[in-house]
Backbone as JSON, one array per atom type, in Angstrom:
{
  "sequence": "XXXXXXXXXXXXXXXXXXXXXXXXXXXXXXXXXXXXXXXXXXXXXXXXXXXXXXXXXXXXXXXXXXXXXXXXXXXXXXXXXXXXXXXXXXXXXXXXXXXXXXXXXXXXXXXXXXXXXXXXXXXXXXXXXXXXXXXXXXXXXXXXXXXXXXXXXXXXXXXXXXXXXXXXXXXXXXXXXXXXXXXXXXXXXXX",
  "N": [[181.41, 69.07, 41.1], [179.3, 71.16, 43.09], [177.18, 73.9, 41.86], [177.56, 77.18, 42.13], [174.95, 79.01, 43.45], [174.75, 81.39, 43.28], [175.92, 82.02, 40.39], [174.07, 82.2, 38.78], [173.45, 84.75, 38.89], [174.82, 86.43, 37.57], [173.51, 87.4, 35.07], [171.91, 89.77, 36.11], [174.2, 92.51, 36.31], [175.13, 92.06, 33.81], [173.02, 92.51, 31.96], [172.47, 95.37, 33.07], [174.73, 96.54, 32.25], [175.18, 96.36, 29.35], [173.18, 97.59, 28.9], [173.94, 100.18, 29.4], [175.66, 100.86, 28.55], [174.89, 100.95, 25.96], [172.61, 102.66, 25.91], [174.78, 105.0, 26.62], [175.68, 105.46, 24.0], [174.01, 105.85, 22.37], [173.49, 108.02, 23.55], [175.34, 109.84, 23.1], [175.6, 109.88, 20.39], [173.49, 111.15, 19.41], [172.69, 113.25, 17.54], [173.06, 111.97, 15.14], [170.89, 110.16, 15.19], [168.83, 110.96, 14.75], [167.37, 111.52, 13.05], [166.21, 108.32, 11.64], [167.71, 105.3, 11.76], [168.26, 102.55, 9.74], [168.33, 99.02, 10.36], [168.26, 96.5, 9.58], [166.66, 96.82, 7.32], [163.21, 98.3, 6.72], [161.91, 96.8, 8.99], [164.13, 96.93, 11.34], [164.81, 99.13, 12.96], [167.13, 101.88, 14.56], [166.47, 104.61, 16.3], [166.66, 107.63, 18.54], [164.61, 107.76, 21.44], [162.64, 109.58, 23.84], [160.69, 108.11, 26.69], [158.47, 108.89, 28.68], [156.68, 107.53, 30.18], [156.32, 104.09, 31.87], [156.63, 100.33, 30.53], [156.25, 100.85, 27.31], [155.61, 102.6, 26.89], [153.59, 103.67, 28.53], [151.72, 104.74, 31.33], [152.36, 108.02, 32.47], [153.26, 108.63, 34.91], [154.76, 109.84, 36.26], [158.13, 110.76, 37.68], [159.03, 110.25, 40.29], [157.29, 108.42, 40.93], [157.37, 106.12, 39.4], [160.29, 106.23, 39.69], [159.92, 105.14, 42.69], [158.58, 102.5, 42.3], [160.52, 101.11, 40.56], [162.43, 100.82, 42.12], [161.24, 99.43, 44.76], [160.49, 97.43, 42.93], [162.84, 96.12, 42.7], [163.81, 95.77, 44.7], [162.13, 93.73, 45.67], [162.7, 91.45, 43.83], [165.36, 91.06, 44.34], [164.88, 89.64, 47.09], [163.35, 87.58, 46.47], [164.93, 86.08, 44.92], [166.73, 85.5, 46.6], [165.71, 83.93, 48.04], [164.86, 81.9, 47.1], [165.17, 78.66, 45.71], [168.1, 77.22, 45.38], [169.01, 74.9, 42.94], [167.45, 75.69, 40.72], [168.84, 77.01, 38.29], [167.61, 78.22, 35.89], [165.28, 79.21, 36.18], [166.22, 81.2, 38.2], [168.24, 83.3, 36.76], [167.02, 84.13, 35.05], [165.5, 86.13, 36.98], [167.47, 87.48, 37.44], [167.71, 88.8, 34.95], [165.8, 90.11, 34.87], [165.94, 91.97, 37.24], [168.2, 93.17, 36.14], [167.44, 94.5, 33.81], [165.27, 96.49, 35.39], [167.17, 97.82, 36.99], [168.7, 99.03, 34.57], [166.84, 100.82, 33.56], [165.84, 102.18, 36.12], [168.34, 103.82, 36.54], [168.18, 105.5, 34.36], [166.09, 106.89, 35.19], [166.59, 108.32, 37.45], [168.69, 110.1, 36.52], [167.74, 110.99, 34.3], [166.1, 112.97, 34.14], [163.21, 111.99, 34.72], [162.91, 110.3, 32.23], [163.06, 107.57, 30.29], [166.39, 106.27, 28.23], [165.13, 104.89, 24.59], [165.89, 103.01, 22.61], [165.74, 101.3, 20.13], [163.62, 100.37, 18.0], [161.31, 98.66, 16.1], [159.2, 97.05, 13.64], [156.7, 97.06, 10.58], [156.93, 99.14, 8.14], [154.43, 101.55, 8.55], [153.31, 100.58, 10.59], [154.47, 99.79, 13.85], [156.54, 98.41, 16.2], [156.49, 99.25, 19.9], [159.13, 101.35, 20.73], [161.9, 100.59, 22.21], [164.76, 99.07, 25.02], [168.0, 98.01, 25.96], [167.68, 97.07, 28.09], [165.02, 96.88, 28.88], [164.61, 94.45, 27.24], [165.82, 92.75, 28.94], [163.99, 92.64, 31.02], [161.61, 91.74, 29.34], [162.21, 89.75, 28.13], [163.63, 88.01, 30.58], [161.16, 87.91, 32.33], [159.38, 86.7, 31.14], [160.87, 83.94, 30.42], [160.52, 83.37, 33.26], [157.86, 83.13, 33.72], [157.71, 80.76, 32.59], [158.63, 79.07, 33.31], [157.29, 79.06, 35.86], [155.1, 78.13, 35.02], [155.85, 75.44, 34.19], [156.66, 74.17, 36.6], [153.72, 74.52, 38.03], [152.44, 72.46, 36.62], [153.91, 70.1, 36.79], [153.46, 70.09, 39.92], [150.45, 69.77, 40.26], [150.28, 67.07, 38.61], [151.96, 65.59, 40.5], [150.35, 65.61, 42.68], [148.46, 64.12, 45.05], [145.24, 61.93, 44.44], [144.49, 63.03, 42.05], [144.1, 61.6, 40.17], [145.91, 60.06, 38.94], [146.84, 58.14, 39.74], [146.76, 55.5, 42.78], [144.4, 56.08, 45.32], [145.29, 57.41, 48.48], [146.77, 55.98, 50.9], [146.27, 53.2, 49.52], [147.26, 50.42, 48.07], [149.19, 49.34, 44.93], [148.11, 47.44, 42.28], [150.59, 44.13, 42.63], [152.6, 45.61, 43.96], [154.29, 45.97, 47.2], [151.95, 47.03, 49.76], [151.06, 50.22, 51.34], [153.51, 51.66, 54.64], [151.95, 51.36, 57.43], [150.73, 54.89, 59.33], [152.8, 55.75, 61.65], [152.63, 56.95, 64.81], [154.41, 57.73, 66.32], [157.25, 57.98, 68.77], [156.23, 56.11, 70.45], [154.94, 54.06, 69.08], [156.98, 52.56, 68.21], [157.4, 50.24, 70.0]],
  "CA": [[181.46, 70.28, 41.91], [178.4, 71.88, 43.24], [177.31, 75.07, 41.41], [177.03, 78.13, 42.78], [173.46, 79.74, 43.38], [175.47, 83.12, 42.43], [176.17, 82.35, 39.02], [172.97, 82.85, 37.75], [173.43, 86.22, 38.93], [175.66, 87.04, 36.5], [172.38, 88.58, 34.56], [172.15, 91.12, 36.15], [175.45, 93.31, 35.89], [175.5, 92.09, 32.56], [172.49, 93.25, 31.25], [172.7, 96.63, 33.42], [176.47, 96.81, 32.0], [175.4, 96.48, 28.63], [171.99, 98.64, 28.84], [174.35, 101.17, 30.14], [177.19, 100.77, 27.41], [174.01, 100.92, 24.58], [172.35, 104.0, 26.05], [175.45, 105.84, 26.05], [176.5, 105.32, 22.51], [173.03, 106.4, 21.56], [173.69, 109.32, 23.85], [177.03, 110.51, 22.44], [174.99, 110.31, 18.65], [171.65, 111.83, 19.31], [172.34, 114.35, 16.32], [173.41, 110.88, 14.03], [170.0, 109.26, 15.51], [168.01, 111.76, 15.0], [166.77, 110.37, 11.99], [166.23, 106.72, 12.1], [168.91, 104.41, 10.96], [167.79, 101.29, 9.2], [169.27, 98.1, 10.15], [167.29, 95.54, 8.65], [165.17, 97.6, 6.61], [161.95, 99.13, 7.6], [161.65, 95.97, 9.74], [164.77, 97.1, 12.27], [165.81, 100.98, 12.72], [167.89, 102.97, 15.69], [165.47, 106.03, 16.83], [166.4, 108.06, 19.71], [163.13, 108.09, 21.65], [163.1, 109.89, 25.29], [160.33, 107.74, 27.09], [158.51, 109.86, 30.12], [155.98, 106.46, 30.92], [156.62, 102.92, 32.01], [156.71, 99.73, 29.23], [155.16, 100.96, 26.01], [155.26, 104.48, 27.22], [152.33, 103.53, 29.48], [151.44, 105.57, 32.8], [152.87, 108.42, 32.55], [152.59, 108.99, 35.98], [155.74, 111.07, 37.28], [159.49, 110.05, 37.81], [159.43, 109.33, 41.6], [156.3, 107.45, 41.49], [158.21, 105.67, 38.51], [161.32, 105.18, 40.69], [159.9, 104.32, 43.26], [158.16, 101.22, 41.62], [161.03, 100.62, 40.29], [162.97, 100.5, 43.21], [160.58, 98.4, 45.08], [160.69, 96.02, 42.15], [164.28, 95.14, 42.45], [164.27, 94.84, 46.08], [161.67, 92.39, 45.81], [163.72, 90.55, 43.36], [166.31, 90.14, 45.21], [164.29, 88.77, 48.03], [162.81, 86.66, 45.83], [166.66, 85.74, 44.41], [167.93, 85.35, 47.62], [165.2, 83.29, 49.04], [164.93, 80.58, 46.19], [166.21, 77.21, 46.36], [169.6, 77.23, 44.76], [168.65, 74.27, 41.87], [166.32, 76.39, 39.87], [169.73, 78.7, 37.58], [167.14, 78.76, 34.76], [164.72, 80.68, 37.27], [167.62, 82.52, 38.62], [168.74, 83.54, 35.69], [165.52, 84.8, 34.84], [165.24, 87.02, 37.59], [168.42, 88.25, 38.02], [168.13, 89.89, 33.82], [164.68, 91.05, 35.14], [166.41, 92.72, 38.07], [169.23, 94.06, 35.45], [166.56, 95.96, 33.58], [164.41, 97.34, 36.05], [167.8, 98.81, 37.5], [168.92, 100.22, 33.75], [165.33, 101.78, 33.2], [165.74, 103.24, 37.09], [169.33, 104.72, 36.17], [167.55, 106.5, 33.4], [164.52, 108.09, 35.58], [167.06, 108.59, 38.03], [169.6, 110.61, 35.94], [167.31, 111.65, 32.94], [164.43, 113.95, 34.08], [162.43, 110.91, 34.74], [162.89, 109.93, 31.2], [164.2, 106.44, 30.18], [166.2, 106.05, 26.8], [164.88, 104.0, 23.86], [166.28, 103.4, 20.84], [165.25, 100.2, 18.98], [162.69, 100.07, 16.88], [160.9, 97.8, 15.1], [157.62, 97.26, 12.98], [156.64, 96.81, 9.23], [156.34, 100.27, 7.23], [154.46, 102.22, 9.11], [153.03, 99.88, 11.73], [155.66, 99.71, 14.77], [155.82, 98.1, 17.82], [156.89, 100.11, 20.7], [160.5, 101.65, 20.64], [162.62, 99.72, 23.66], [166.25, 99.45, 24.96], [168.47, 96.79, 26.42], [166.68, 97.02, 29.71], [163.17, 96.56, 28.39], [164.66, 92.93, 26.49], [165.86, 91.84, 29.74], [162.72, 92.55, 31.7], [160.52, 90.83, 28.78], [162.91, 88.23, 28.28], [163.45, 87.23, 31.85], [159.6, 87.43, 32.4], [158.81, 85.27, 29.33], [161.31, 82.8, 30.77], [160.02, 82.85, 34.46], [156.46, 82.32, 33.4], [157.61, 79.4, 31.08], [159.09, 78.06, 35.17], [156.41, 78.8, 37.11], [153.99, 77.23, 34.71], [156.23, 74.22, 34.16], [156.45, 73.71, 38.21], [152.83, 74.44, 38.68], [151.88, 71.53, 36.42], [154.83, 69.26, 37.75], [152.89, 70.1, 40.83], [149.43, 69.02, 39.21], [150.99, 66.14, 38.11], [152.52, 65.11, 41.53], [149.7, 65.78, 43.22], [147.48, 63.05, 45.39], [144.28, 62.1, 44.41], [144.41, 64.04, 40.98], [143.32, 60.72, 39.08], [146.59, 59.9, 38.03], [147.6, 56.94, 40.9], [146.06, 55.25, 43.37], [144.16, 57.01, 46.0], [146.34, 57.7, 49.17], [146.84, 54.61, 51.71], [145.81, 51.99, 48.94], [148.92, 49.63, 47.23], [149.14, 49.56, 43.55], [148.96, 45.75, 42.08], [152.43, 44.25, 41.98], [153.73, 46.38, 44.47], [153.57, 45.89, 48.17], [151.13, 47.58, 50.24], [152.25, 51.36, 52.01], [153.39, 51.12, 55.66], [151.17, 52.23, 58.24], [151.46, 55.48, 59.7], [152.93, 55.53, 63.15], [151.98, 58.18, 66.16], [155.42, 58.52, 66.96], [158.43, 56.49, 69.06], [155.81, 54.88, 71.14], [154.44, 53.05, 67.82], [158.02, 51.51, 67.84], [157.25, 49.35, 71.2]],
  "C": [[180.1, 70.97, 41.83], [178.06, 73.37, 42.41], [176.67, 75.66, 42.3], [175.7, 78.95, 43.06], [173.36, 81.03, 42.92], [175.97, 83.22, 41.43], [175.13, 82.84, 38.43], [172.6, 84.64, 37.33], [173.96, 86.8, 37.71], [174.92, 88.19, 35.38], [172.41, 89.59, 34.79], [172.98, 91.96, 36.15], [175.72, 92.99, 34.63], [174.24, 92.75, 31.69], [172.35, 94.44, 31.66], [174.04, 97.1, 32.41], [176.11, 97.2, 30.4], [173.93, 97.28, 28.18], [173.06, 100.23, 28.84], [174.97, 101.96, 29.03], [176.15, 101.64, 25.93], [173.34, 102.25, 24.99], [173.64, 105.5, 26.03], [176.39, 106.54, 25.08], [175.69, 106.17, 21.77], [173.04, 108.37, 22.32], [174.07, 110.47, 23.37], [176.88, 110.75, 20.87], [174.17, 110.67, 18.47], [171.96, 112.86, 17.95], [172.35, 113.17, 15.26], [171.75, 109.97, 14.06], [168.68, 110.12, 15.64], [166.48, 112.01, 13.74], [166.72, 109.16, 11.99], [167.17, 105.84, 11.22], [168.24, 102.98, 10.97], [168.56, 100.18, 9.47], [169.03, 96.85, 9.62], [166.35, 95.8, 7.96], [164.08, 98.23, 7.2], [161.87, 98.39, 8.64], [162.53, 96.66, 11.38], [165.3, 98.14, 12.5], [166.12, 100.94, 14.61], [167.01, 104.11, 15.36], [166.12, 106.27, 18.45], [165.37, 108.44, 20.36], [163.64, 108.57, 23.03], [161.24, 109.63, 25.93], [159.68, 107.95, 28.57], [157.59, 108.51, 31.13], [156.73, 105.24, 31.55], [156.87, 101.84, 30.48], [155.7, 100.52, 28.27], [154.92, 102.57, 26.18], [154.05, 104.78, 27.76], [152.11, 104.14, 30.55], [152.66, 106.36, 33.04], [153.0, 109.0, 33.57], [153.17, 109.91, 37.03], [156.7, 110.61, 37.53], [159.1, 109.91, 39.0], [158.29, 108.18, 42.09], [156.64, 106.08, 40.74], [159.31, 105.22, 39.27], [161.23, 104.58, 41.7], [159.42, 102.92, 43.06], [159.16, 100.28, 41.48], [162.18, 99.97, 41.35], [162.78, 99.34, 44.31], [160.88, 97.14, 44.3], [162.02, 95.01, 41.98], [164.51, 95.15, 44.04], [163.37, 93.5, 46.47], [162.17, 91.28, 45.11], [164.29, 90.58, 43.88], [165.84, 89.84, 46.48], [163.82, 87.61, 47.5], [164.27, 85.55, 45.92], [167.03, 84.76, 45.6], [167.18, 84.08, 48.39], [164.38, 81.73, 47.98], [165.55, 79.82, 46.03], [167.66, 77.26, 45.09], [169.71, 76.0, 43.19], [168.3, 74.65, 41.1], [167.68, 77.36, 38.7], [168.84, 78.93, 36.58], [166.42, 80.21, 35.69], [165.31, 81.78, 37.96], [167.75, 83.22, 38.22], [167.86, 84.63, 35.44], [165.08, 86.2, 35.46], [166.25, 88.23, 38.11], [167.91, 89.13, 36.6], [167.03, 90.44, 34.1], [165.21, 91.98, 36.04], [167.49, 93.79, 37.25], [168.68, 94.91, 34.65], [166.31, 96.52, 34.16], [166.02, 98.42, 36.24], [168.45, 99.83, 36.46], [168.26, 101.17, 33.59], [165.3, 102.6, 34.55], [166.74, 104.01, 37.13], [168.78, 105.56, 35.17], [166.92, 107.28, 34.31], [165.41, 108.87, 36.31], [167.73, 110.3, 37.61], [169.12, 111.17, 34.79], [165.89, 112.6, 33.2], [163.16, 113.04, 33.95], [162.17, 109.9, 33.63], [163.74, 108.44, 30.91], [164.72, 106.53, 28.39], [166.06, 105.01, 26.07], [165.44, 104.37, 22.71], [165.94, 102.27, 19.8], [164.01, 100.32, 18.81], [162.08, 98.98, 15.8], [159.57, 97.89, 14.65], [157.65, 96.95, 11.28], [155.96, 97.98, 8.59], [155.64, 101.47, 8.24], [152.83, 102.03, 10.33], [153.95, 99.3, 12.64], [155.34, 99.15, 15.66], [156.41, 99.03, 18.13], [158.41, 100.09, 20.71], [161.28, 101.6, 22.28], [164.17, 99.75, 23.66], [166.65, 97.92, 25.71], [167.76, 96.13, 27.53], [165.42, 96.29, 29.49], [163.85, 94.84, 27.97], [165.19, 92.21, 27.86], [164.54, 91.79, 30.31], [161.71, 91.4, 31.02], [160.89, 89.31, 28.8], [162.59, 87.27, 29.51], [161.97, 87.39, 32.68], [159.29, 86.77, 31.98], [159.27, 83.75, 30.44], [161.24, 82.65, 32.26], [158.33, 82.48, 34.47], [156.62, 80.84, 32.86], [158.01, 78.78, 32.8], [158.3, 78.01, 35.65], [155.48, 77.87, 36.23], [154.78, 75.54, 34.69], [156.44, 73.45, 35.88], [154.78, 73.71, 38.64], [152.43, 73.11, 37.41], [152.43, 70.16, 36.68], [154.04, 69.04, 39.23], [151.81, 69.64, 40.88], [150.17, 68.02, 39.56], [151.02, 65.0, 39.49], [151.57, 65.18, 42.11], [148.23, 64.51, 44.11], [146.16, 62.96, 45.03], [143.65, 62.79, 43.06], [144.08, 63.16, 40.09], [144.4, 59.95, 38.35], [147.4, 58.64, 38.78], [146.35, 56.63, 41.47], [145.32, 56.31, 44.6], [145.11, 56.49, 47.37], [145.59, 56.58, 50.79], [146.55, 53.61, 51.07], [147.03, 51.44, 47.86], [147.98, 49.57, 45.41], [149.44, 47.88, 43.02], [150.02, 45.87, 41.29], [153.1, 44.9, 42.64], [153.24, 46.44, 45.96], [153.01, 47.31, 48.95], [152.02, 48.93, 50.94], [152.24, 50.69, 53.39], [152.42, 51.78, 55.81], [151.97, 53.05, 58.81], [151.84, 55.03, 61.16], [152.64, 57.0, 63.8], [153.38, 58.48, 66.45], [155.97, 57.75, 67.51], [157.38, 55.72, 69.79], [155.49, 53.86, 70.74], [155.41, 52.45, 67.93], [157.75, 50.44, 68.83], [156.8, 48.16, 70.53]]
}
């Protein structure tokens, strides 16, 4: 049985669903999180952070210039989505949990004073990386794992490619194997 080209979807409403679920737990405890809760030691804490930039708390540049980005960015994913060959569910996949962030991180700007919330934390002592949320791990994630596609198709492509050193050059037989046809012009060549 054929698979569907709309499973891969599944990403996205699941990582929106559960961005959604995880921001409003941290919501409903901002006085409990208001101090940082350790979950693997210094290595893994819960921080309520309120996030006015993009990734990394980068360009802080204004909620609607912020939603709109973001907005844009998930209608071009799903053009993208919609207009990719149906074989690819890793790449799918990929783009749908990128599409399921962008849209948790634009329910935040939306609904939070342009603010998105973060609450994980990580780092060693008192060198951190940047404090992120469900949203942010799909985005990186399903970036990570559409770079790891496109590069593995663009060297498949390489690879396949005429003339690239790796076959014969194009109209010449390979010994041991008979010669290509010739081309034809079209039905009159059949005469």
């Amino acid at each position: 049985m054929p698979q569907s080209p709309w499973r891969p979807w599944f990403w996205a409403p699941f990582v929106l669903a559960v961005d959604f679920v995880t921001k409003r737990l941290v919501l409903d405890n901002v006085e409990v999180l208001r101090g940082r809760i350790e979950l693997i030691g210094e290595f893994a804490r819960l921080a309520y952070v309120r996030n006015p930039g993009s990734a990394m708390g980068l360009f802080p540049v204004g909620r609607w210039v912020l939603v709109s980005v973001s907005a844009a960015a998930a209608v071009f994913l799903v053009y993208l989505y919609a207009t990719s060959r149906p074989r690819r569910p890793v790449r799918l996949a990929a783009m749908a949990a990128i599409l399921g962030g962008a849209l948790g991180n634009l329910v935040d700007r939306v609904f939070y004073d342009g603010m998105v919330v973060d609450f994980i934390d990580l780092g060693i002592g008192s060198r951190r990386f940047y404090t992120f949320n469900v949203a942010d791990m799909g985005v990186s994630l399903g970036g990570l794992v559409l770079f790891l596609c496109l590069l593995r198709d663009d060297r498949a492509a390489s690879a396949a490619a005429p003339g690239d050193g790796t076959g014969p050059p194009p109209g010449e037989s390979v010994p041991g194997e008979p010669p290509p046809a010739a081309p034809t012009a079209g039905p009159a060549a059949d005469v």
